[in-house]
Each structure stands twice: as structure tokens, then as C-alpha cells.
C-alpha positions in Angstrom: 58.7 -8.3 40.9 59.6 -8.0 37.0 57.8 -9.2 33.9 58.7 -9.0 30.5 56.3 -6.6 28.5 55.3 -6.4 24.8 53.3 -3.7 23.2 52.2 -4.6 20.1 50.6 -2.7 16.8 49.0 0.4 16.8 49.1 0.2 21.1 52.6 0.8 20.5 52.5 4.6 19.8 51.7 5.0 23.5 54.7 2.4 24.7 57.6 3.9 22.4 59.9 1.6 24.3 58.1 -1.3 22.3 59.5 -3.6 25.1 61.5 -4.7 27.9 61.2 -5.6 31.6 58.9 -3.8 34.2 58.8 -3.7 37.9 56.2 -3.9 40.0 54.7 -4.6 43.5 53.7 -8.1 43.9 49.9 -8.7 43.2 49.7 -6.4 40.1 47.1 -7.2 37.8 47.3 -6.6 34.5 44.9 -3.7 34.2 47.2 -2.1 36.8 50.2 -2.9 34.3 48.1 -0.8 31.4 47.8 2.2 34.2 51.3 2.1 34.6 52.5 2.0 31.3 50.4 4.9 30.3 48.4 3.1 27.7 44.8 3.8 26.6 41.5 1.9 28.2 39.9 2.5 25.4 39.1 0.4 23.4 40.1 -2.2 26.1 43.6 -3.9 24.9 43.9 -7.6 24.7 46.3 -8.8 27.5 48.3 -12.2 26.9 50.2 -13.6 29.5 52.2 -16.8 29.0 50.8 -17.0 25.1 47.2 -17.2 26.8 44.7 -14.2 26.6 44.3 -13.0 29.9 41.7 -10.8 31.8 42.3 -7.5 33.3 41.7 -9.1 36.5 44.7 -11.2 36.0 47.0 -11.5 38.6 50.8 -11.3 37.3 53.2 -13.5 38.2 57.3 -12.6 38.8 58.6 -13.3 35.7 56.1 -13.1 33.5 55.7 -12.1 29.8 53.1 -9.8 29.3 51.9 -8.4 25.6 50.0 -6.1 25.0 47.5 -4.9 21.7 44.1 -3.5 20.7 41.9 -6.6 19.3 41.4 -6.6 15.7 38.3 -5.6 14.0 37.4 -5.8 10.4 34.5 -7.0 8.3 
């Protein structure tokens, strides 16, 4: 299956592609997607699928759009 894959802010060093579409097997979940794009699990990037946060658990979906960033911190 494909989905469409953002990687966004700082997370993007690791992703120099930025974005574009990924294949996978079917019943990928989105931590499986960070493994395979090579990006850091720590600290754990926010996953958004659809425009909805997502958890790692997720289960992705053919043709869905994935992105991809660290959460924002500040004080």
C-alpha cells in the first residue's frame, strides 16, 4: 500500500526527502513507518494521520497522509 508522508521541522534532518509517497505492507503502523524512514524514537515524534494526532499504534490506511514532527516544548 502507499501513503503520502510529511516530515516536518527539525525531524526533517533525518528525512532529507521532506516528502513524498511510501510503500508499505498492509497493516503498517505508524511506529513501523518511523523505523522505516530512519527517523529518531527519541524524543517520540508526534504522528498525524488524516489532520488527526495519531498513536504509534495506529494502523495506516492505503492512501493515507502521514506527517511527521517532534512536539513542541517551550516555557
Amino acid at each position: 500500500m502507499k501513503v503520502r508522508v510529511k516530515v516536518v521541522g527539525p525531524l526533517a534532518q533525518f528525512y532529507p526527502a521532506g516528502e513524498g509517497e511510501v510503500e508499505l505492507p498492509e497493516g503498517t503502523r505508524a511506529a513501523q513507518l518511523i523505523d522505516v524512514l530512519g527517523l529518531p524514537r527519541f524524543p517520540p515524534p508526534v504522528v498525524v494521520v488524516n489532520g488527526r494526532q495519531a498513536r504509534e499504534g495506529t494502523v495506516l490506511q492505503p492512501g493515507d497522509e502521514v506527517s511527521l514532527l517532534w512536539p513542541a516544548g517551550g516555557g
